[in-house]
C-alpha positions in Angstrom: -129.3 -73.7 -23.1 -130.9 -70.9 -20.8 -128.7 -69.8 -17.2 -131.2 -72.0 -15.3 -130.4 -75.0 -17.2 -126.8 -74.3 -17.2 -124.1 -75.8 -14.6 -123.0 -73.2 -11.9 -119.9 -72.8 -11.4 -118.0 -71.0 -8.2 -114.4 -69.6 -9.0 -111.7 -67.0 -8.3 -110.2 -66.8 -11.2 -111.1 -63.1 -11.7 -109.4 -62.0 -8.4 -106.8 -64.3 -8.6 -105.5 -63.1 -11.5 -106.4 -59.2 -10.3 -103.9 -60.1 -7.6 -101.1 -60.8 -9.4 -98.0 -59.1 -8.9 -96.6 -58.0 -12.9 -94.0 -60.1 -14.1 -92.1 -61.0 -16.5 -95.5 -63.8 -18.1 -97.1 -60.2 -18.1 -94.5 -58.7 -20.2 -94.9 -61.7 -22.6 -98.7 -60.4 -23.1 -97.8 -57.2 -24.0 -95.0 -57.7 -26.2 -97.4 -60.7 -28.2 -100.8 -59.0 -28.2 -99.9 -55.0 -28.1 -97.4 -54.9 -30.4 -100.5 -55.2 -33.3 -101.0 -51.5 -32.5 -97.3 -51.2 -34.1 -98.2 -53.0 -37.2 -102.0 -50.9 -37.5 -99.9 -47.5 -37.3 -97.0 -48.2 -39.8 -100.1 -49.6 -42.2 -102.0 -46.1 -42.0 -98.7 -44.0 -42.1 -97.1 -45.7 -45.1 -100.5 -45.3 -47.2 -100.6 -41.6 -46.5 -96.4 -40.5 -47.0 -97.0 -42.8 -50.3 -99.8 -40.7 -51.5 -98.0 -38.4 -53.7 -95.9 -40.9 -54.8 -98.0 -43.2 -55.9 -100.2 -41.1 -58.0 -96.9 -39.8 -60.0 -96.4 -41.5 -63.4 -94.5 -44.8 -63.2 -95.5 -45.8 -59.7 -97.2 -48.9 -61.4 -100.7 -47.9 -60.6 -103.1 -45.3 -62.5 -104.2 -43.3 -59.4 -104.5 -40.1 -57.9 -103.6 -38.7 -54.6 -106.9 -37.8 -53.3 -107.9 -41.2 -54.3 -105.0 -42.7 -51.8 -106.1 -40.4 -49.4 -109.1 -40.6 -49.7 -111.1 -43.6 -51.4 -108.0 -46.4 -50.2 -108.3 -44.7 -46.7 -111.7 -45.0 -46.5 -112.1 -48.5 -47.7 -109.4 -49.5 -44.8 -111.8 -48.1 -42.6 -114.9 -49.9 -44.0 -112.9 -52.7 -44.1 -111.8 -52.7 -40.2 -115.2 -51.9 -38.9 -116.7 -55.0 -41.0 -113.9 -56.8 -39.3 -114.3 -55.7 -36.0 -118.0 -56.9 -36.0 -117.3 -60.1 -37.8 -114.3 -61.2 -35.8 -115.9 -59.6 -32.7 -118.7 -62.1 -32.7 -116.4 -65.0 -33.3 -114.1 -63.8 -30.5 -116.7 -64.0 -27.8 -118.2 -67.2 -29.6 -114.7 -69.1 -30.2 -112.0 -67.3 -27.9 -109.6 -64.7 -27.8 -107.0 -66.4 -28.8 -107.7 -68.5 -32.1 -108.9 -64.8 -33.4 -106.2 -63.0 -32.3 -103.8 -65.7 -34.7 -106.7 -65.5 -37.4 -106.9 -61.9 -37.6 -103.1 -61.8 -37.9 -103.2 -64.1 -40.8 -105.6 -62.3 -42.5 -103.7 -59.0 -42.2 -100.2 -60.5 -43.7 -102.2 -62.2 -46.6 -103.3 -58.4 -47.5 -100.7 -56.8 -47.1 -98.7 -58.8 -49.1 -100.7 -58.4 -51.9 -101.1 -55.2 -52.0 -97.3 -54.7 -52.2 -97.9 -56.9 -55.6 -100.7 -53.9 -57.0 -100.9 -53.8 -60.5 -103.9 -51.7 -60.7 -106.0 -49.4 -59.0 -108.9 -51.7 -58.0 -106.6 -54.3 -56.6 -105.1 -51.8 -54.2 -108.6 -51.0 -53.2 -109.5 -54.4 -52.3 -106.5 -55.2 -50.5 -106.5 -52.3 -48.6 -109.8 -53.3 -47.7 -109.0 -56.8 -46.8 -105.8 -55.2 -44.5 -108.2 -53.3 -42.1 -110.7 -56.4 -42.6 -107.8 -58.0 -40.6 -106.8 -54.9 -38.5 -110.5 -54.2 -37.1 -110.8 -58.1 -35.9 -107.7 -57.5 -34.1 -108.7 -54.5 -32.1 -111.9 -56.7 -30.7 -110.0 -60.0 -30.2 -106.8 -58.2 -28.4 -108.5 -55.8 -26.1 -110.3 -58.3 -24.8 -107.5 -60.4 -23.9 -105.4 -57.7 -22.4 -108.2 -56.7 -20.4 -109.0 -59.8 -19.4 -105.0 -61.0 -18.6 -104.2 -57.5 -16.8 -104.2 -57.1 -13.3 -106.7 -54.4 -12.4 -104.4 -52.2 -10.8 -102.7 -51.8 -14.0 -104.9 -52.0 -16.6 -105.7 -48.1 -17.3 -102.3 -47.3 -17.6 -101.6 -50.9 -19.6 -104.2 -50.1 -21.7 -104.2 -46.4 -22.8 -99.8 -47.0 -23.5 -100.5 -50.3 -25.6 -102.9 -48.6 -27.7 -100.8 -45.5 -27.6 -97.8 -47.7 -29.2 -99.9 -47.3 -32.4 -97.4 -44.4 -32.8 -94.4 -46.1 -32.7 -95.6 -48.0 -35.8 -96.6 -44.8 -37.2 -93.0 -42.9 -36.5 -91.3 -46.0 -38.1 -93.4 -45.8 -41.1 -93.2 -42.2 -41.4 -89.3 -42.2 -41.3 -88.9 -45.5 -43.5 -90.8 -43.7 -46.3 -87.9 -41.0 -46.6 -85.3 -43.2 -48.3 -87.4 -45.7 -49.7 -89.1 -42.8 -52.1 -85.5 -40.9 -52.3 -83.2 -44.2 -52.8 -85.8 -47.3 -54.8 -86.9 -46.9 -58.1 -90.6 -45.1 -58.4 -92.4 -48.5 -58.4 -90.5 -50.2 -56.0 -89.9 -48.2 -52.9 -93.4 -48.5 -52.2 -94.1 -52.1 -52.7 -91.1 -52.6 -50.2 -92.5 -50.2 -47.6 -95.4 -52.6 -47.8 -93.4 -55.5 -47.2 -91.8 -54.7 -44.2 -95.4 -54.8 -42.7 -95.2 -58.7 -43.5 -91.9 -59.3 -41.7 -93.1 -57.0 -38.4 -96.5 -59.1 -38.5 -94.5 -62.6 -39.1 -92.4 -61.6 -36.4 -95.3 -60.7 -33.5 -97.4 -64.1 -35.0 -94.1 -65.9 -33.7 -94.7 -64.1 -30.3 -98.2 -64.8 -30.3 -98.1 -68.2 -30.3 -97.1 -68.4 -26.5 -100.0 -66.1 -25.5 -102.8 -68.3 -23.4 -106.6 -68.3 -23.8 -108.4 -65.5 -21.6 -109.0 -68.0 -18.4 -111.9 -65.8 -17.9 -113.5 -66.6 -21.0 -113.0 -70.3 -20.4 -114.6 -70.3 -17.5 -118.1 -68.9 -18.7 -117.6 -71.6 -21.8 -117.3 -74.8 -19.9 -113.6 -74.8 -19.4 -113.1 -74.0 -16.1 -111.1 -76.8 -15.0 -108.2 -75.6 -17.8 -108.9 -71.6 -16.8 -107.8 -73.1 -12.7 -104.8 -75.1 -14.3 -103.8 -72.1 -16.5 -104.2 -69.4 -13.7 -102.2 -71.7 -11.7 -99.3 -72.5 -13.6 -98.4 -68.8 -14.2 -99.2 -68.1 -10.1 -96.4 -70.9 -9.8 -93.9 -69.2 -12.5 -94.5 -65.9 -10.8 -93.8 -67.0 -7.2 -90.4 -68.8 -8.1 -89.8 -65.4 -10.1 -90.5 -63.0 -7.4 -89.6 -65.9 -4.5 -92.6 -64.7 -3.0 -95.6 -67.0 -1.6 -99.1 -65.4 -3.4 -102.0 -65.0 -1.0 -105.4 -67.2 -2.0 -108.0 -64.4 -2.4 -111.4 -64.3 -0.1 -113.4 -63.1 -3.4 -115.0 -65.7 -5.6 -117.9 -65.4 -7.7 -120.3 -68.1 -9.3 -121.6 -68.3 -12.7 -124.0 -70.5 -15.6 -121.9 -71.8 -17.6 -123.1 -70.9 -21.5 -121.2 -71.5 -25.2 -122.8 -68.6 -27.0 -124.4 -65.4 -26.2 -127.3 -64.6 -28.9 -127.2 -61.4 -30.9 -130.0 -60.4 -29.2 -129.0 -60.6 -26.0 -126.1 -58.7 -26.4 -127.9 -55.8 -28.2 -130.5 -56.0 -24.9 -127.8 -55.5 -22.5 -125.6 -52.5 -24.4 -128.9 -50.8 -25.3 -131.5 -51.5 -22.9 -129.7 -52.5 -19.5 -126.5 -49.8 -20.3 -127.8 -47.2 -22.2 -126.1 -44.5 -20.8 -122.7 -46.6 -21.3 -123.9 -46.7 -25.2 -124.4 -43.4 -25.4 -121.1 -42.9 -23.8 -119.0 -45.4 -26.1 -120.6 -44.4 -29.5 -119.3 -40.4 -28.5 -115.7 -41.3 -27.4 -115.3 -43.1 -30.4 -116.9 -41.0 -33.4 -114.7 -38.0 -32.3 -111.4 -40.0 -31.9 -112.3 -41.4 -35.3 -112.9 -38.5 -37.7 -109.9 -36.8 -35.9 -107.5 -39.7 -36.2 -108.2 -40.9 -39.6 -108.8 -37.6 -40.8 -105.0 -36.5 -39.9 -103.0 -39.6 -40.6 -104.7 -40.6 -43.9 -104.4 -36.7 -44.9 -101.1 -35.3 -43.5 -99.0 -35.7 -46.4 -101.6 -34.1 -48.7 -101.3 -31.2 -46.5 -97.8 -31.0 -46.8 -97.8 -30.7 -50.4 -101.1 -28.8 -51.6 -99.9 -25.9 -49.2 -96.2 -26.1 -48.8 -95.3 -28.1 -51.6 -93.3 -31.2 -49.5 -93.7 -34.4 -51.3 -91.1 -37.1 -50.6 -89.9 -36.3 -47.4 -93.7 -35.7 -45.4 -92.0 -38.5 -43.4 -90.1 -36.4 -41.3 -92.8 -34.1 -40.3 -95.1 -36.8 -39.7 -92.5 -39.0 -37.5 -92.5 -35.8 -35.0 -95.9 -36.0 -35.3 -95.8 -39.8 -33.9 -93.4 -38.9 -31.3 -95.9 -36.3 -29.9 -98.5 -38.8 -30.1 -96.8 -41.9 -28.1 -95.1 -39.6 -25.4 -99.4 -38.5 -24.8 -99.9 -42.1 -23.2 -97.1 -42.7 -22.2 -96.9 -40.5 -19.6 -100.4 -39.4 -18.8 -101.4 -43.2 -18.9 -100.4 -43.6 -15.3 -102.9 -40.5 -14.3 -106.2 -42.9 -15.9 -105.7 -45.3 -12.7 -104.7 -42.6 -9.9 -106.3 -39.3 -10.6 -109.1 -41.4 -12.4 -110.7 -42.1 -15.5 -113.7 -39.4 -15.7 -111.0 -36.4 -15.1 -108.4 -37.7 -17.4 -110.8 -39.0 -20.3 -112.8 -35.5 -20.3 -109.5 -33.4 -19.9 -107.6 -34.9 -23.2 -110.4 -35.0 -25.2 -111.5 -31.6 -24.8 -108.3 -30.2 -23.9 -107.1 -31.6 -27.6 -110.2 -29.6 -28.8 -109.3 -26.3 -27.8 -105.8 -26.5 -28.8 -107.0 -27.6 -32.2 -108.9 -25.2 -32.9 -106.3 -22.6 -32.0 -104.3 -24.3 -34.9 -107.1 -23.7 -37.3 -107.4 -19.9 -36.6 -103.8 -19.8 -37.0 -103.6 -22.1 -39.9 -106.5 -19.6 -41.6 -104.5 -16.9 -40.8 -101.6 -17.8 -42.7 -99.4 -17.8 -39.9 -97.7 -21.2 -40.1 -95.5 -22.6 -41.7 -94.8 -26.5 -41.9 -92.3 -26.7 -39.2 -95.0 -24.5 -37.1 -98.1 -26.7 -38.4 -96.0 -30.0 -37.4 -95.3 -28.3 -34.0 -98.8 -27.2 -33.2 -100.5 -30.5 -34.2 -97.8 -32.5 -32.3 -99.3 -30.6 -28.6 -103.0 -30.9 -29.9 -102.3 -35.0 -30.5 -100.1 -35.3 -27.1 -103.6 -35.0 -25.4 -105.7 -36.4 -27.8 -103.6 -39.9 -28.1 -104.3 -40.3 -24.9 -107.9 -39.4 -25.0 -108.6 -41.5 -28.3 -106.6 -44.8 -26.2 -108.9 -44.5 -23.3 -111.6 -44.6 -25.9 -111.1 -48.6 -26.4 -110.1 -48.8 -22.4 -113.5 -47.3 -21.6 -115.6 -49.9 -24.0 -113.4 -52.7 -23.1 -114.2 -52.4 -19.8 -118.0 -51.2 -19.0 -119.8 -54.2 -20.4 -120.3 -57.5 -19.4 -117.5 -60.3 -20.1 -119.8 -62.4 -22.5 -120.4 -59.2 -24.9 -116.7 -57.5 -23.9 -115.3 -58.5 -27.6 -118.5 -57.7 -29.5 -118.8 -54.5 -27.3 -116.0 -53.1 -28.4 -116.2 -54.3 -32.1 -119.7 -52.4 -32.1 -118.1 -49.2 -30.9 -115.4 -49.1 -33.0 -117.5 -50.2 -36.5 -120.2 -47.9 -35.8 -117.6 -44.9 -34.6 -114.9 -45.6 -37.1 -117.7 -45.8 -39.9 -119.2 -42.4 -38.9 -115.7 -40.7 -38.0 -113.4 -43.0 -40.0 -114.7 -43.0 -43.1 -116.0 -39.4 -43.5 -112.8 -38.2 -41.9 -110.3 -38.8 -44.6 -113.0 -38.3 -47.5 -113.9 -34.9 -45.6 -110.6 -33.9 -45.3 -109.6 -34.6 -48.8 -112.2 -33.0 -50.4 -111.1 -29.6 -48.3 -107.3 -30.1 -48.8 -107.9 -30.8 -52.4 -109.3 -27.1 -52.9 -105.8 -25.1 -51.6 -107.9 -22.9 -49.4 -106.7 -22.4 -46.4 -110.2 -21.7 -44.8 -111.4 -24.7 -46.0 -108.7 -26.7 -44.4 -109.0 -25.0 -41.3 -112.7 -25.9 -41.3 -111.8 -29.3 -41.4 -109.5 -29.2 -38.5 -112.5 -26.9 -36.5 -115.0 -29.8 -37.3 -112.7 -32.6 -35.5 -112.0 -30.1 -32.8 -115.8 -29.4 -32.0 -116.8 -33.4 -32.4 -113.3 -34.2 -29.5 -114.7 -31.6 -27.0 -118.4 -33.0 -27.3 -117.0 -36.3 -26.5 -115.1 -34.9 -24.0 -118.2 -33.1 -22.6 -120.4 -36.5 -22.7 -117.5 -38.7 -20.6 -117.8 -35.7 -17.6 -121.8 -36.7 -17.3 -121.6 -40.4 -18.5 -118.2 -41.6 -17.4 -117.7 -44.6 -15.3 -115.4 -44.7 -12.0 -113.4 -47.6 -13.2 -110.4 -47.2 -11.9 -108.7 -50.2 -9.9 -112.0 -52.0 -10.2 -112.2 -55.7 -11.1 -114.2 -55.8 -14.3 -116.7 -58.1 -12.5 -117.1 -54.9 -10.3 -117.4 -52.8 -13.3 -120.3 -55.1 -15.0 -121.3 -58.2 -13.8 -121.1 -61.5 -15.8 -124.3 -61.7 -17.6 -123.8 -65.4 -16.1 -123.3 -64.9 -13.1 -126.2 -66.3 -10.6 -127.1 -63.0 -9.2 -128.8 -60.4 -11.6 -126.5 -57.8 -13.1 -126.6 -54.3 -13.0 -127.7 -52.1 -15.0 -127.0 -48.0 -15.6 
């Protein structure tokens, strides 16, 4: 069915829900959807403080460290980005929400057989099968924040969900410690595994209560439940706040459609925003290698050059720490000073600092308390940088291609940056050279401050904009722009 065929719709759900006050329904939203970022940094942490463990005799698995580091990390890379694109698709297609309980399925299925590894080819496959499950989540939850966040808020929402990837990460980090020091060799790290399944079993219990987008229901033919839905909650929030909400003057009017065609959505992110592409694909390739590189390879840092095995934990939890504290409070600078200063700024700021830390690294002046210390200021910035990254996709293109948007960006980025990263990374680690290392560290610092460098000439002004604002509906009954 084309747009002129379609039935036309006017509505306000877009600034009605833009002009709600946040509450405690908003809270619910985080807690159910954000908390996946948790559960995605206690997966990647726990693979690389088990690497050294694992490939010691009697783990249960025939494997070597830079094959945890490095082919396991890459495959939950590949995985995720297939994910992403498959689930991404679906998402815009089916809904946010029956992909966001999907994806969450698919992840504790995984993960709870790769705690039962025998050998190393099953590891491999679950671990691919995890980020299968992790990738669709990052498409299907974006959205929904995005699309359930008041605008006023949604920078700073945003960058400090995504940033809570590090909490996961510091929990993982320090949970390793006594599960290697106080389980037998082949069962601490099944169980580090399995508390993955009780964390996601836990959010899925959460998630339950989270509503469709009401903006996506709309554009699908269900715009009498997205009015219901919008007003229940405005109801809930005025006896919470005892307030009376004002009806807004903005409305918009739309073509109601089920399904947007592949090809339409490749016409609008390549030919009708192709500066916004160009954009997207940069933040996300340098945020990748960096990222991956470092979490997948930190432990095998520790213990090719300072010879730290079973309690990388520690380091790596401080690490974390550094890396949540980034969002958390820069996150409310994306939606006052703005998003072009902020997003250039951490990415190339992150750069520099970086590549201090090489020439020092090469120089043999640091030690691993030092290295810990220095990587924990370079990843203050950069956590907040790589968290805009998804804020920025999740928000510049049209709401019919939002969740395939952002799958694209982060398959094609994660593939590039992702999946060389960690192999890149082991391969240099794995030769005890210094210089080699620090080359690795130099080549993530030089691919953040590109990034950084493309956002100051590309960047979008999207701070406290409606995302109708932002990019237009592609069914809405005026044309949309365009770059």
């Amino acid at each position: 069915m084309n747009d002129a065929q379609a039935k036309a719709v006017t509505t306000k759900v877009p600034a009605r829900l833009d002009r709600l006050p946040w509450s405690r329904w908003h809270w619910m939203i985080v807690i159910g959807l954000g908390t996946v970022w948790i559960l995605d940094g206690l997966e990647v942490t726990i693979i690389g403080n088990l690497s050294a463990t694992l490939a010691k005799e009697g783990s249960g698995l025939a494997i070597t460290q830079a094959q945890v580091a490095g082919t396991a990390a890459a495959l939950y890379v590949a995985g995720a980005c297939l994910g992403a694109l498959f689930f991404g698709w679906l998402t815009d297609r089916f809904g946010r929400k029956k992909m966001f309980i999907i994806t969450m399925v698919v992840y504790l299925v995984a993960t709870a057989a790769t705690a039962f590894s025998f050998s190393a080819w099953w590891f491999f496959l679950f671990r691919f099968l995890t980020g299968f499950g992790i990738g669709g989540e990052y498409a299907a939850i974006n959205s929904a924040i995005d699309e359930l966040i008041p605008s006023r808020h949604r920078g700073r929402i945003d960058i400090i969900i995504n940033g809570s990837y590090w909490l996961g990460a510091a929990g993982g980090a320090l949970l390793t410690v006594p599960l290697l020091n106080n389980l037998p060799l082949n069962i601490g790290w099944r169980v580090a595994f399995g508390l993955g399944v009780v964390l996601g079993l836990a959010i899925l219990l959460v998630r339950r209560h989270v509503p469709e987008s009401p903006r996506w229901m709309f554009i699908h033919g269900r715009d009498r439940e997205a009015e219901d839905l919008v007003g229940e909650v405005e109801t809930r929030i005025e006896r919470e706040k005892g307030v009376r909400l004002d009806e807004p003057s903005q409305s918009m009017t739309i073509h109601q459609r089920k399904a947007i065609g592949f090809g339409r959505i490749a016409h609008t992110m390549v030919a009708r925003y192709p500066r916004r592409t160009v954009l997207g694909l940069s933040l996300f390739i340098g945020q990748a290698f960096l990222y991956n590189a470092i979490t997948f390879g930190y432990a095998q840092i520790l213990s090719t050059f300072f010879g730290i095995e079973t309690e990388t934990g520690y380091y790596f939890a401080v690490i974390a720490v550094g890396n949540f504290l980034g969002p958390l409070l820069l996150g409310r600078l994306f939606d006052t000073v703005g998003r072009i200063p902020m997003i250039s700024g951490t990415y190339i700021g992150s750069g520099v600092l970086l590549l201090g830390t090489a020439w020092l690294f090469n120089q043999g002046m640091l030690t691993a308390v030092t290295l810990t210390a220095c990587w924990c200021v370079v990843l203050f910035f950069a956590s907040a940088g790589a968290s805009s990254a998804y804020l920025t996709v999740s928000e510049i293109f049209p709401m019919e291609t939002r969740a395939m948007a952002i799958a694209f960006f982060y398959a094609i980025g994660t593939f590039v940056g992702g999946v060389s990263g960690p192999l890149i990374f082991a391969s240099l680690v794995e030769s005890g050279r210094p210089g080699e290392t620090a080359l690795a560290f130099s080549i993530g610092a030089a691919l953040m401050i590109a990034a950084g460098l493309v956002e100051l000439f590309l960047g979008v002004k999207a701070e406290g904009k409606g995302l109708e604002d932002i990019a237009a509906p592609l069914s809405t009954a005026s044309a949309p722009a365009s770059d």
